[in-house]
C-alpha positions as CSV (number, residue, x, y, z in Angstrom):
1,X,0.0,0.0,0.0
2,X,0.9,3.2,-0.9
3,X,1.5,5.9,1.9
4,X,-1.8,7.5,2.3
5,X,-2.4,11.3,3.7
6,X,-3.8,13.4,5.6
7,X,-5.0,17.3,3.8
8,X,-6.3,19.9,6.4
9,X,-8.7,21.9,5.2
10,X,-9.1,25.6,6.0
11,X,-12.5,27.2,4.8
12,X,-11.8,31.2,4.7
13,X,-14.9,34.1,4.9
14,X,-14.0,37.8,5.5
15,X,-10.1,36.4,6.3
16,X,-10.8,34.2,8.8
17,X,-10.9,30.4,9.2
18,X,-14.3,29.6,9.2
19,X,-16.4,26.2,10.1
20,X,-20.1,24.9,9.7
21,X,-22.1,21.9,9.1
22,X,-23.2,21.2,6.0
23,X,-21.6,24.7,4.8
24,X,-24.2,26.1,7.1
25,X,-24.0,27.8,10.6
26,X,-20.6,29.0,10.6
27,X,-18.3,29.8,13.1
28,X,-14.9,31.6,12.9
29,X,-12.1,29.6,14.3
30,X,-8.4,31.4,13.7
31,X,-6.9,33.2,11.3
32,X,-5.6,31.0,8.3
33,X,-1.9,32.1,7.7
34,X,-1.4,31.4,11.7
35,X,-3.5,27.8,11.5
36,X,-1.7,26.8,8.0
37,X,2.0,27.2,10.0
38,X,0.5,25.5,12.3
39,X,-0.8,22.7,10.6
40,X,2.1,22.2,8.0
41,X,4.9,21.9,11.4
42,X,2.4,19.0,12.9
43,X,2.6,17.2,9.9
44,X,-0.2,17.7,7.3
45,X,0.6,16.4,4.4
46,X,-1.0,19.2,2.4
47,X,-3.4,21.8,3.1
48,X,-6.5,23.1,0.8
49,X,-8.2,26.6,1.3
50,X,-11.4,27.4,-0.1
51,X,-13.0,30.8,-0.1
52,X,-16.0,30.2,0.1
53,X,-18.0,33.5,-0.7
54,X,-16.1,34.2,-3.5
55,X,-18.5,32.5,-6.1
56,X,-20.9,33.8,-4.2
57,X,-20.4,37.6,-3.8
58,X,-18.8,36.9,-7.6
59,X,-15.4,38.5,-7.2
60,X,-12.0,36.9,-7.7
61,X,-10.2,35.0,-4.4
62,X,-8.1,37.3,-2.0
63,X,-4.5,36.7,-3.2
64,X,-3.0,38.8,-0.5
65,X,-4.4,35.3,1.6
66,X,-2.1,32.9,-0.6
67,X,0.7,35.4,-0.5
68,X,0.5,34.6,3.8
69,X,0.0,31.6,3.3
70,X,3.0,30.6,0.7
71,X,5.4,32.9,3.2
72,X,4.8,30.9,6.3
73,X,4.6,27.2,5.0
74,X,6.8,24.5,2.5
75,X,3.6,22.1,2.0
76,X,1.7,22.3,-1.0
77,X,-1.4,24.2,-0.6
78,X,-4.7,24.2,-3.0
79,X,-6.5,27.2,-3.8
80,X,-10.6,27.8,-4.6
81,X,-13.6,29.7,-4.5
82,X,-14.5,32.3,-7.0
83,X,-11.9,31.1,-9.9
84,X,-13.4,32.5,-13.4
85,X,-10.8,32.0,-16.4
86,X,-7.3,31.5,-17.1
87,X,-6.0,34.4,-15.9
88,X,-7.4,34.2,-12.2
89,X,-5.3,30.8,-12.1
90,X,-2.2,32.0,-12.7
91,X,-2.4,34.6,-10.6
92,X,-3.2,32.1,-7.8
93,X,0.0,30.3,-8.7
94,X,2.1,33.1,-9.1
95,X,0.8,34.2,-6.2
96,X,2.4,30.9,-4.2
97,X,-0.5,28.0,-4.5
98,X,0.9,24.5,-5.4
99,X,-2.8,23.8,-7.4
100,X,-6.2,25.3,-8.2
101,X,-9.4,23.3,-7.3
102,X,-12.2,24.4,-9.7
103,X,-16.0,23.4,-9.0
104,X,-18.3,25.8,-9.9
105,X,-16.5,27.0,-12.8
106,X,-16.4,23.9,-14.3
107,X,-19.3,22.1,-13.8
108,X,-20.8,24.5,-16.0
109,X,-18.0,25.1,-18.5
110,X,-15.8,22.0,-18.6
111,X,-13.4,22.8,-21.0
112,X,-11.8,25.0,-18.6
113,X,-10.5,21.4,-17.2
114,X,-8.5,20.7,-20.5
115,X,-7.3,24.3,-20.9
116,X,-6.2,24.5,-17.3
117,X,-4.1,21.6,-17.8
118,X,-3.1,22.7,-21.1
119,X,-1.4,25.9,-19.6
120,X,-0.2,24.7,-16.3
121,X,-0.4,20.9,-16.1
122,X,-2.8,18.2,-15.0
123,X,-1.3,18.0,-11.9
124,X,-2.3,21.2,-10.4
125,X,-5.5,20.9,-11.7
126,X,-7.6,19.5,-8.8
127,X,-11.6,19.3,-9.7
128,X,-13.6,19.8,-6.8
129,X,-16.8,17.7,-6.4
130,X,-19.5,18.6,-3.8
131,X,-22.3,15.6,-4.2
132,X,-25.4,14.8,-2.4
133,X,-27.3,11.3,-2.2
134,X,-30.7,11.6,-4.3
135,X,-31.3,7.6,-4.4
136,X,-30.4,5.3,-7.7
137,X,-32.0,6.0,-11.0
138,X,-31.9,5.8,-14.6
139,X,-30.8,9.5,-14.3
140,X,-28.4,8.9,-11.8
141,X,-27.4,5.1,-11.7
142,X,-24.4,6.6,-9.0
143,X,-27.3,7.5,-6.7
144,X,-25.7,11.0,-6.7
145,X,-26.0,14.3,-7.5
146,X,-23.5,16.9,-8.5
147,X,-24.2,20.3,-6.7
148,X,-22.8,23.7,-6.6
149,X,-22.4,27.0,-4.4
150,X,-22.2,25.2,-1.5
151,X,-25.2,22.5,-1.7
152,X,-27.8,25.2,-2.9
153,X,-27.6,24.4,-6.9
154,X,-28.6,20.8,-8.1
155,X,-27.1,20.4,-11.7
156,X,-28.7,17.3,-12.9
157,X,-25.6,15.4,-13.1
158,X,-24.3,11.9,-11.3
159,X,-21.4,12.2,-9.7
160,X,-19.3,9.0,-10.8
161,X,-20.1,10.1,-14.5
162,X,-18.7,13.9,-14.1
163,X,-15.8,12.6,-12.2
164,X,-14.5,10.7,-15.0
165,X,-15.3,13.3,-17.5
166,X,-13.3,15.1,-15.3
167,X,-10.2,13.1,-15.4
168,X,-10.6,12.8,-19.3
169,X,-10.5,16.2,-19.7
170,X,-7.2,16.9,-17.6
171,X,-8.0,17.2,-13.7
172,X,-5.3,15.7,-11.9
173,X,-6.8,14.9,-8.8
174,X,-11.0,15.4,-7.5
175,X,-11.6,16.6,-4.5
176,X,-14.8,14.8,-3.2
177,X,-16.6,15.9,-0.6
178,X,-19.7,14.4,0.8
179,X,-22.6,17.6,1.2
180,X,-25.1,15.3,3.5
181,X,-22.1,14.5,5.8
182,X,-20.1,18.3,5.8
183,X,-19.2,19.0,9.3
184,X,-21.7,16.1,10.8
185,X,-18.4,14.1,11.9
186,X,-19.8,10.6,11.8
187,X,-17.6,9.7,8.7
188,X,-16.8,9.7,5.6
189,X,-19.2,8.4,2.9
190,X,-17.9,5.3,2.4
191,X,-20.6,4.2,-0.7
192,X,-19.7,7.6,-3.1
193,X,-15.8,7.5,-2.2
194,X,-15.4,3.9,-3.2
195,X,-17.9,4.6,-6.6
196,X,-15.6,7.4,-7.4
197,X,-12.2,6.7,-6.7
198,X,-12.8,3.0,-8.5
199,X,-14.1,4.7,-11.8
200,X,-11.0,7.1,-12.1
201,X,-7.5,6.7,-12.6
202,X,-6.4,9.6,-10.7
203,X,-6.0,10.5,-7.2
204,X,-9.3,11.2,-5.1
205,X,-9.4,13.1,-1.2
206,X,-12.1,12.1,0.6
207,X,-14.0,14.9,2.3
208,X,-16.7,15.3,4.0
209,X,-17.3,14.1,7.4
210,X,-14.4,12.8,9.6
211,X,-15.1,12.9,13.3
212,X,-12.1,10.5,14.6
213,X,-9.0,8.9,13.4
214,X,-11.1,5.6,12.9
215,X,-13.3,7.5,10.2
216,X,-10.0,8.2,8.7
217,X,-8.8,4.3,8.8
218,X,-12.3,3.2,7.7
219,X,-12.2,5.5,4.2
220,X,-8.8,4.1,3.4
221,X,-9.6,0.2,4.4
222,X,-12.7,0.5,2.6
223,X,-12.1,2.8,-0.5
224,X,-9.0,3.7,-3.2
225,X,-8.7,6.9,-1.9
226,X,-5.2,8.3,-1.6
227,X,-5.8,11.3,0.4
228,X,-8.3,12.5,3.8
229,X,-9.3,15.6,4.3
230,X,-9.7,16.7,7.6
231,X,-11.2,20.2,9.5
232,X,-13.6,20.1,12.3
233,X,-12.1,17.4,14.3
234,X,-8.4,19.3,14.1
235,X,-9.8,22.7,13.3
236,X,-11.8,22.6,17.2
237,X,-8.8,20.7,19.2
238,X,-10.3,17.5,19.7
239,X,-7.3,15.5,17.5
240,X,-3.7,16.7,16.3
241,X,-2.8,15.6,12.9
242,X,0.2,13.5,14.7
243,X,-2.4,11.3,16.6
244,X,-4.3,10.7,13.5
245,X,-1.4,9.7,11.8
246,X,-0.7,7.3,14.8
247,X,-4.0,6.3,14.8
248,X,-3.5,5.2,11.4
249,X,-0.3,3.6,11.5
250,X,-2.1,1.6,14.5
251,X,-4.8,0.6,11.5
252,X,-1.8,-0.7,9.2
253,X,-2.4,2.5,7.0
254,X,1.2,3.5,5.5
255,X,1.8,7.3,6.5
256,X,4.0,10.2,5.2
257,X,6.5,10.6,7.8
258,X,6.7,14.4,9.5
259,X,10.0,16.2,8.1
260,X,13.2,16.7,10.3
């Protein structure tokens, strides 16, 4: 088995560190250039940021937050929320991020996949997919739905299929995060990580729903995925990323050793 890891998530509104359930009732909880130091000396593997008003309020990402970010850490970090062309990417890279994750943008005009990974490679090309169950049918044999802007917009989609259109089109990696179990902490879900990460070649993070370490060894014993994404259950204190990573090792789960 390949080592797996762990990716800290850090959702950001009006420059703080922000946390909800089911992107709902949020809560500030630090401020994110202070909490990604943090994170990347305890041993994250990687962290992702998301601003997640962006799309929203339809304005371009704060870059002055990757600029803190980049200064303060030497993990690779994923930036999204409220990416619109070409142009808004590579000012995110230049800017310090290792990759983009593109959702919304996407979903609704895919060739920005292929031209994304065209200009700057498939691998920092990360396709974020938010999903919710809406039961097995013709329409959606996966049993999910793609949705958008935070769990509000249904696009008629299943989820396995636009994953691997995804990953024909040049996404390097998906992002796949569970909307019914955001922020619940009573794991992962198991059924659409496995679907997803056996239909595509590439890497998937599971996300979406990790209360304790043992949520973390169940996704990897029981799906492909290469990667857990973790917030609430770091984010409010209750685990450091070195006890799930001892956690796992405990579970026979191959880990990426903390740096020197």
């Amino acid at each position: 088995m390949s080592a797996k890891k762990v990716v800290v998530c850090l959702d950001v509104k009006n420059g703080k560190v922000t946390k909800g359930v089911r992107f709902e009732g949020n809560v500030d909880v630090g401020d994110p250039a202070e909490m990604a130091e943090h994170y990347s000396q305890s041993g994250a593997d990687e962290l992702v940021f998301y601003d997640i008003m962006a799309s929203a309020e339809n304005r371009s990402l704060d870059l002055n937050l990757v600029r803190s970010v980049a200064q303060v850490i030497d993990k690779p970090f994923t930036v999204g929320g409220g990416i619109r062309n070409l142009e808004d990417m590579s000012e995110i890279f230049a800017a310090g991020a290792s990759k983009v994750s593109l959702n919304s943008l996407v979903v609704q005009n895919p060739e920005m996949i292929r031209q994304g990974a065209e200009m700057f490679g498939s691998e920092r090309i990360m396709l974020g997919l938010d999903a919710r169950f809406v039961g097995v049918s013709e329409k959606f044999p996966s049993g999910y739905e793609v949705v958008i802007q935070g769990g509000r917009k249904a696009m008629g989609l299943d989820a396995v299929a636009w994953a691997q259109e995804a990953a024909e089109l040049g996404a390097g990696e998906i992002c796949l995060n569970s909307i019914d179990a955001d922020g619940v902490r009573t794991g992962y879900e198991i059924n659409l990580t496995d679907q997803v990460s056996q239909a595509v070649k590439i890497p998937v993070i599971a996300s979406g729903g990790a209360g304790t370490p043992a949520h973390i060894c169940e996704v990897f014993q029981k799906t492909a995925a290469q990667s857990a994404l973790v917030a609430s259950m770091v984010h409010f204190g209750d685990y450091t990323v070195e006890q799930i990573k001892a956690s796992m090792e405990e579970c026979g789960i191959k880990t990426l050793k903390k740096e020197k």
